[in-house]
N, C-alpha and C positions, 0 to 999 in steps of 0.2 A: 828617339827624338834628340840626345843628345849629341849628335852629330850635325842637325840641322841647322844651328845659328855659324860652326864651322862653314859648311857648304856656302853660305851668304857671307860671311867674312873674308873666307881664300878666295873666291870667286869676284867679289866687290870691294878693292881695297878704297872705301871711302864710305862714311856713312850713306846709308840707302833710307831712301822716303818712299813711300809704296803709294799711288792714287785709285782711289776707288769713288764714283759716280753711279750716281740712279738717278734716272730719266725716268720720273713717276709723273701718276694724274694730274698733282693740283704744282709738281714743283721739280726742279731740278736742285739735284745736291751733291756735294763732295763733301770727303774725308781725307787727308793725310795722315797716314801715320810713320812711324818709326823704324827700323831693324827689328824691336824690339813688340811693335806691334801695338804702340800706345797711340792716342790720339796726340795730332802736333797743330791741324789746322782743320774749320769746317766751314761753308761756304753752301746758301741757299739762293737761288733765282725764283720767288712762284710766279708763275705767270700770269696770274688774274691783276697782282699788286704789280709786278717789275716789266708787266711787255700792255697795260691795257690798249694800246693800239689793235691787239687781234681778239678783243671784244669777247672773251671766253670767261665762262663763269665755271668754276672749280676745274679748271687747264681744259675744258673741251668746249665743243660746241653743239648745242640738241635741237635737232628738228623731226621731230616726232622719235619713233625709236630709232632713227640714225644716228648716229655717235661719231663726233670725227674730232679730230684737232689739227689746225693747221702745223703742216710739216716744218715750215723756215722757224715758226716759232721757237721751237725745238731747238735748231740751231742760233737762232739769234739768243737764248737763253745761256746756250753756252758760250757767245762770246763775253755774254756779262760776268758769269760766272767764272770765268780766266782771271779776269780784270778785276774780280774782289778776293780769289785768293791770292793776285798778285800784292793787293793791297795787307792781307793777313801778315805780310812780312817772306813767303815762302819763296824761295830759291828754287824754280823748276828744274834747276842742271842737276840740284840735289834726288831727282826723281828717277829710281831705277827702271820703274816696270808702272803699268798702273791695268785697271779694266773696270767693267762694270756693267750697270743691269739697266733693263728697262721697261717699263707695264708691261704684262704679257698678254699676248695677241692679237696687241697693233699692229699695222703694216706701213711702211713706204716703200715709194712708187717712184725708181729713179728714171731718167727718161734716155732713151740711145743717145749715147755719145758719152753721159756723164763718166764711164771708166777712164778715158783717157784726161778729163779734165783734172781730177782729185787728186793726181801726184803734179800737178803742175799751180795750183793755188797757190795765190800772189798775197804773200806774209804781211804785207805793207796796207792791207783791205780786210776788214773782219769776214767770217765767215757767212753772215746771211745775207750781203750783198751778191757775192761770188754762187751763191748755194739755191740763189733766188728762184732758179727758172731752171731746175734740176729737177723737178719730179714730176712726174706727168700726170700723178694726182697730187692737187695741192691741201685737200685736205686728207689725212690721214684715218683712216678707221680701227677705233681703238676697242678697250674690253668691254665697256660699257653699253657697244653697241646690241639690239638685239632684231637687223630687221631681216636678218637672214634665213627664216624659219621655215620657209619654202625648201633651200638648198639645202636643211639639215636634215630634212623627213624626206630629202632626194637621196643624200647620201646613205641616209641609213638603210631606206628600203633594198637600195640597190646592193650592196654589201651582205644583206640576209638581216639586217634586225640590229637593234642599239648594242645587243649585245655583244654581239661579234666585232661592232667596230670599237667598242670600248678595250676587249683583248688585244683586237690591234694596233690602236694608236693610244692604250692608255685610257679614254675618253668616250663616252658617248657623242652623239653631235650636240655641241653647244653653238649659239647664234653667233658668240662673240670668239670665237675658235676662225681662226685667221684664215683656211681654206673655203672657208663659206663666206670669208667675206673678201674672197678672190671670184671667186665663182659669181658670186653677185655682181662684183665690176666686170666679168667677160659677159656676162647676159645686158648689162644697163649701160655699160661705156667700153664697150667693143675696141672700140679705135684706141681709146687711152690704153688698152691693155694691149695693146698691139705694137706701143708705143713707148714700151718699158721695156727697160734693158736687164734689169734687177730688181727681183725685192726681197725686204729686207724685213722684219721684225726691229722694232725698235731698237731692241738689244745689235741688233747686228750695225744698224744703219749707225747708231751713236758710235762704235768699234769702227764702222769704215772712214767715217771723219779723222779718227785720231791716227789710223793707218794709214791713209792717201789711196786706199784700192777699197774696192768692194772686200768686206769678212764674209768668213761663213759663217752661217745658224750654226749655232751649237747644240748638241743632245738634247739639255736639257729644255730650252727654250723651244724646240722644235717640237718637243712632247704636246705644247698647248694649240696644235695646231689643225689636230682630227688629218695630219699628214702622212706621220712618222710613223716606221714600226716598228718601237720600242723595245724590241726584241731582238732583232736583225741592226738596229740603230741606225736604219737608212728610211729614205723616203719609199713612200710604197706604191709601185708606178698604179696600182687599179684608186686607188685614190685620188692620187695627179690628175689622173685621166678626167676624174668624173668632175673636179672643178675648172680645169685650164689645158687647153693648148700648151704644148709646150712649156709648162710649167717647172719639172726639173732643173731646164736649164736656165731657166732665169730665179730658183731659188740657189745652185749653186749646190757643193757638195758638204755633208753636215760634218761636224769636227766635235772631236771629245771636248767638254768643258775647261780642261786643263791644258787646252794647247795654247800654247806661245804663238803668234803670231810675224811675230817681225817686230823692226824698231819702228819706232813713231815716225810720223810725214816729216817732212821737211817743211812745212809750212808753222809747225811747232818748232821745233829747232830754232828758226830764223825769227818766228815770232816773240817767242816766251821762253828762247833760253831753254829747251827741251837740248838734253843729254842726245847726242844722235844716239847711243845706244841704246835708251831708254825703250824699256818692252813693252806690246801691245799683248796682254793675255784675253785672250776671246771674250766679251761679252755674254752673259745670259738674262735669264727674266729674274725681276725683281723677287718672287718667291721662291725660286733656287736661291738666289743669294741670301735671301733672308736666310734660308738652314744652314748656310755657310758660315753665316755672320755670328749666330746663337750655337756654331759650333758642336750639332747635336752628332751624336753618334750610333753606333746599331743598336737598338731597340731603346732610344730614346724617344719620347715625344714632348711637342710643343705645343702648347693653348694659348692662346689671342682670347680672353674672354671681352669682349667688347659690346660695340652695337652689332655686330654680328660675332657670332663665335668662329675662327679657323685654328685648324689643327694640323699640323706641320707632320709627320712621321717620315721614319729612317727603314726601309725595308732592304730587309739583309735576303732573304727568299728569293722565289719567285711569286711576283705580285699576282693578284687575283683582282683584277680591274672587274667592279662594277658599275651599276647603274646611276651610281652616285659617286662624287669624289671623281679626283682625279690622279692618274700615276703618272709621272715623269719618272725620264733618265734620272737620278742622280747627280747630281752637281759638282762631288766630289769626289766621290768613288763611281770609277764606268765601269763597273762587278754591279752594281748597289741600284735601287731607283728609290721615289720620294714618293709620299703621297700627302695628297693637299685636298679638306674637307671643309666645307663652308656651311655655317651653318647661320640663316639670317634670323632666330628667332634668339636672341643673346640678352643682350644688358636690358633694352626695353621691357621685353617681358619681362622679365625678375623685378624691374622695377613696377611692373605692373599688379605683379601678384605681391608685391612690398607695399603699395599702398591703400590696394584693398583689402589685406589680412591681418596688414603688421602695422597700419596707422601712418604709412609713409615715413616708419623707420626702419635703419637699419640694425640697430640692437633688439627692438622688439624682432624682427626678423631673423636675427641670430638666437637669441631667445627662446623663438616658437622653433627652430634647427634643432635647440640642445635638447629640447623637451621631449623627443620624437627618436626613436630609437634607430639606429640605422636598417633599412629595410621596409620601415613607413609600417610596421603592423602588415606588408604583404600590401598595402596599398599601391600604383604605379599611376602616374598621371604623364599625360604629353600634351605637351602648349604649345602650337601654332599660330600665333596671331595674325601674324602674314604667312601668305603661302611660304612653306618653307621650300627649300633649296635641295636637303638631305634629310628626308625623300620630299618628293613632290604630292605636301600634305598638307589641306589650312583646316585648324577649328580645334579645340579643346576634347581631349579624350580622355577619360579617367576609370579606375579599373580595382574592383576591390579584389581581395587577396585569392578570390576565386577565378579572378578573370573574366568577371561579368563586367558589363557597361553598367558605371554609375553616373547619375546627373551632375551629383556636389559630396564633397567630403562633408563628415558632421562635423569637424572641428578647422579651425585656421592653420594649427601647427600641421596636420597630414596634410593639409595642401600647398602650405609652404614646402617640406621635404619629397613630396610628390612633382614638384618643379624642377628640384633642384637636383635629387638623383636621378629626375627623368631626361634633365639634359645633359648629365654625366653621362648616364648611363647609353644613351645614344650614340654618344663623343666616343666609345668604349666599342658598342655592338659595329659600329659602320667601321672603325680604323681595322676591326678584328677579318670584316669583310673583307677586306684590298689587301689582306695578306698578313696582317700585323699579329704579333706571338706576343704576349704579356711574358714577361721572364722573368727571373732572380735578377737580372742589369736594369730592368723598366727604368726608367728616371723621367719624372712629367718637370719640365720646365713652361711657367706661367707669365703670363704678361697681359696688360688689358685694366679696363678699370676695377674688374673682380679680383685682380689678381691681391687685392690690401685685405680680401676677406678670408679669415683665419676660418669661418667656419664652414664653406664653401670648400675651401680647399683642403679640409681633413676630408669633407667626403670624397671630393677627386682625390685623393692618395689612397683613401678604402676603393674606390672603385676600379682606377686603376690597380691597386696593392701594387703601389709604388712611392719613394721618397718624391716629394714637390717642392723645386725650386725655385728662389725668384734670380733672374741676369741682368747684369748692367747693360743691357746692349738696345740701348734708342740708338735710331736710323740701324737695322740690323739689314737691310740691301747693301746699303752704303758701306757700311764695316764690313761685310761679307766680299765687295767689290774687293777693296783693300787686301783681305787677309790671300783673295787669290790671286790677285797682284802678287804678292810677297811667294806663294806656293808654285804657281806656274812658272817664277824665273828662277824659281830652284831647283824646279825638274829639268828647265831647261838647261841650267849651269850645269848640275850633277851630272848630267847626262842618263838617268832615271827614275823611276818612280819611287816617290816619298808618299806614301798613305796622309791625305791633308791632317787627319788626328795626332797623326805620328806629328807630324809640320807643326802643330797648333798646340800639344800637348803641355807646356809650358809656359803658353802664352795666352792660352782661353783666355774672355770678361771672367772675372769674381762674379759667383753663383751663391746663392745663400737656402740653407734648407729649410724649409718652414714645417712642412709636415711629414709624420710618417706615417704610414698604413696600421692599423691596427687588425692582428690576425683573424681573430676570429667575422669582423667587419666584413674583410675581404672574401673571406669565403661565401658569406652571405649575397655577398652583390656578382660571385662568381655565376651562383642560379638565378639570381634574379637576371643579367644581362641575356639567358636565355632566354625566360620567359618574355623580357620586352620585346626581344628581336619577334618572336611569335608573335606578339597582341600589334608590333606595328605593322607584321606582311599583312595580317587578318585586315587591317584598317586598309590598308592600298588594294587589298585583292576586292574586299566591298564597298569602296569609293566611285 
């Protein structure tokens, strides 16, 4: 590492500012930072408050389970968003490189002709005037979407089964998986798809703006697409095939996450004062950049405890994609892939089984935790109160130390503890699925509203048997854009590969350590996380 602020100094004689953007649901946002990797400027557009002329309620717009968002909005957001970091004070000539991320597996729809327009944009006109009548869908189909369900029990059949397409692309068929909701436009608007010269993934289309050409998909971004084959890291033509005509060449050839691009358009330069040298480092999806941003490394993992719970992992292996979860390329290392687990039954429950056992508090809830041994007495319970996500399971299950089906625990505290190492413990059984090794390096980094509760989090450090830390890193796409900004135009300069840790190693957010595993604990929850994995296939196999 200590060679790396060299590399940027001999290479850049002038302080360097690095830009990082996410083009997310409800908002677009920037960050600038430093050489040095601090925050210097930040800058928000949402679009329900800053654009309500396109009528969208949390950045989209719903007509039954269609899911879209108008595409100019997009860009019209970012001319605003120019225009209030110009106003922050910031110097754009100061801007070496920048990149960034966007929801993943949206699409835009540019229309023939628009290649030759993009390097020819007139600096003197914001961009969603010029940008108006460039896509040949004008509303965009985002993650949210779910009306593809037809095209995903098309693909999978035809492939031999969920599972085989999950080994290949990473993924089962999901609705909101950008290939099915390609295949859906070539069955219902023929002509429009006929009528596209590129498309793009959010990530890519935000990147071709800042470039003046079309970008390509990058690994990781292309992972969420039921496309890619994550193995080979190219598109997979029996795939292609089954959603689109012609569909390779209008997505374009996919590129490592870490590639340099080119300098920025000329329409930036002449507009805002952009450095002509100023580098464009390829765009990805918002949840690659998030592990960029939190910095996580091999055999760390990351928890979101929220209204839904996700779990972020760093796989050094080779992945074991299943039914559940999903694996991406890697974002920082193209050796390495990620894996990304959702789980929607999170903060609700907890708060649900807090105010029917614990009086709708939290200390009596922590209380009836200390009361209750780790292990639960051999008790296991699992709470679904919406269908969950990981696995595809709804309703209340509970399990005495025998592993027989019970209706109710006799006391409040076993079912308090039976919640809460039941959704550890799952957090634990499903990452261990996709390939994940618990080791001597484990390190759980936590974020989310759960993340202030001391007594929750000693159990995830027993169940993991690993240290649990909290990070500074709000907007971690955003920061994540930035840090590879700063990394991409260092491989570029150096003329080699700098490992991003190596890059980052001096510069991480400050992490704080709140718990640590206790031995004998962790042994205990090493059998129980067999036995759960057991009582939960039992529940799907008789569902």
């Amino acid at each position: 590492m200590s060679d790396v602020p060299d590399i940027l100094s001999e290479t850049i004689p002038r302080k360097s500012y690095f830009l990082g953007l996410d083009f997310s649901t409800q908002q677009l946002k920037a960050v600038v930072v430093d050489e040095k990797l601090e925050v210097l400027h930040e800058a928000a557009v949402n679009f329900d408050r800053n654009l309500p002329e396109y009528r969208t309620s949390g950045g989209v717009k719903k007509n039954g389970s269609t899911v879209t968002a108008p595409t100019v909005m997009w860009v019209k957001a970012l001319d605003l968003l120019m225009d209030q970091l110009k106003i922050t004070g910031l110097d754009f000539q100061d801007i070496s490189a920048i990149s960034g991320s966007g929801q993943q597996h949206g699409s835009v729809y540019w229309r023939k002709g628009v290649q030759n327009l993009l390097p020819t944009l007139d600096p003197t006109k914001f961009l969603f005037l010029q940008l108006a009548n460039c896509f040949s869908i004008q509303d965009s189909p985002v993650w949210m979407d779910s009306s593809t369900h037809s095209y995903c029990e098309t693909m999978e059949k035809k492939l031999g089964g969920p599972q085989r397409l999950a080994d290949l692309t990473g993924s089962r068929a999901y609705e909101r998986f950008t290939g099915h909701q390609i295949a859906k436009i070539v069955s219902e608007k023929a002509e429009l798809y006929f009528n596209t010269e590129r498309i793009s993934l959010v990530s890519s289309f935000a990147c071709s703006v800042f470039l003046g050409c079309y970008s390509p998909i990058d690994w990781s971004d292309a992972s969420g697409m039921n496309l890619f084959d994550i193995t080979l890291k190219d598109w997979d033509s029996q795939c292609l095939h089954m959603c689109a005509p012609d569909l390779k060449e209008k997505l374009g050839e996919p590129v490592a996450t870490h590639t340099c691009l080119g300098p920025i358009s000329n329409y930036f330069v002449e507009r805002y004062s952009f450095d002509p040298s100023c580098q464009v480092v390829v765009f990805t999806g918002d949840n690659p950049a998030s592990l960029a941003g939190m910095c996580l490394e091999p055999g760390d993992v990351a928890i979101s405890l929220g209204t839904s719970d996700t779990v972020f992992l760093w796989l050094s292996g080779k992945p074991t994609p299943s039914l559940e979860g999903h694996v991406f390329c890697n974002p920082v290392d193209p050796e390495a892939y990620m894996a990304l687990l959702c789980f929607k039954n999170g903060s609700l429950t907890r708060e649900r089984i807090r105010d029917v056992f614990a009086h709708r508090s939290w200390d009596e809830f922590d209380a009836l935790l200390a009361c209750t041994p780790p292990g639960n007495h051999g008790h296991i319970g699992m709470y679904y109160d919406e269908q969950e996500i990981t696995p595809k399971i709804q309703g209340t299950f509970r399990f005495n130390a025998f592993d027989q089906k019970v209706n109710t625990f006799e006391e409040a505290a076993t079912e308090v503890r039976a919640l809460v190492e039941g959704q550890l413990l799952a957090k634990r059984v499903h990452a261990e699925q996709l390939g994940f090794n618990i080791g001597e390096s484990c390190r759980v980094f936590v974020t989310g509203g759960a993340s202030n509760n001391r007594s929750i989090l000693q159990i995830l450090a027993d169940v993991f048997n690993a240290d649990v830390f909290t990070q500074d890193t709000a907007n971690s796409s955003c920061l994540g854009s930035a840090y590879r900004a700063a990394h991409g135009l260092a491989l570029k300069e150096s003329g080699m590969f700098i490992p991003f840790n190596e890059f980052m190693a001096n510069r991480r957010p400050n992490f704080t350590l709140l718990c640590r595993p206790r031995v004998e604990a962790a042994k205990l929850y090493d059998s129980m996380a067999a036995r759960y994995a057991t009582l939960e296939s039992s529940i799907l196999t008789h569902q």
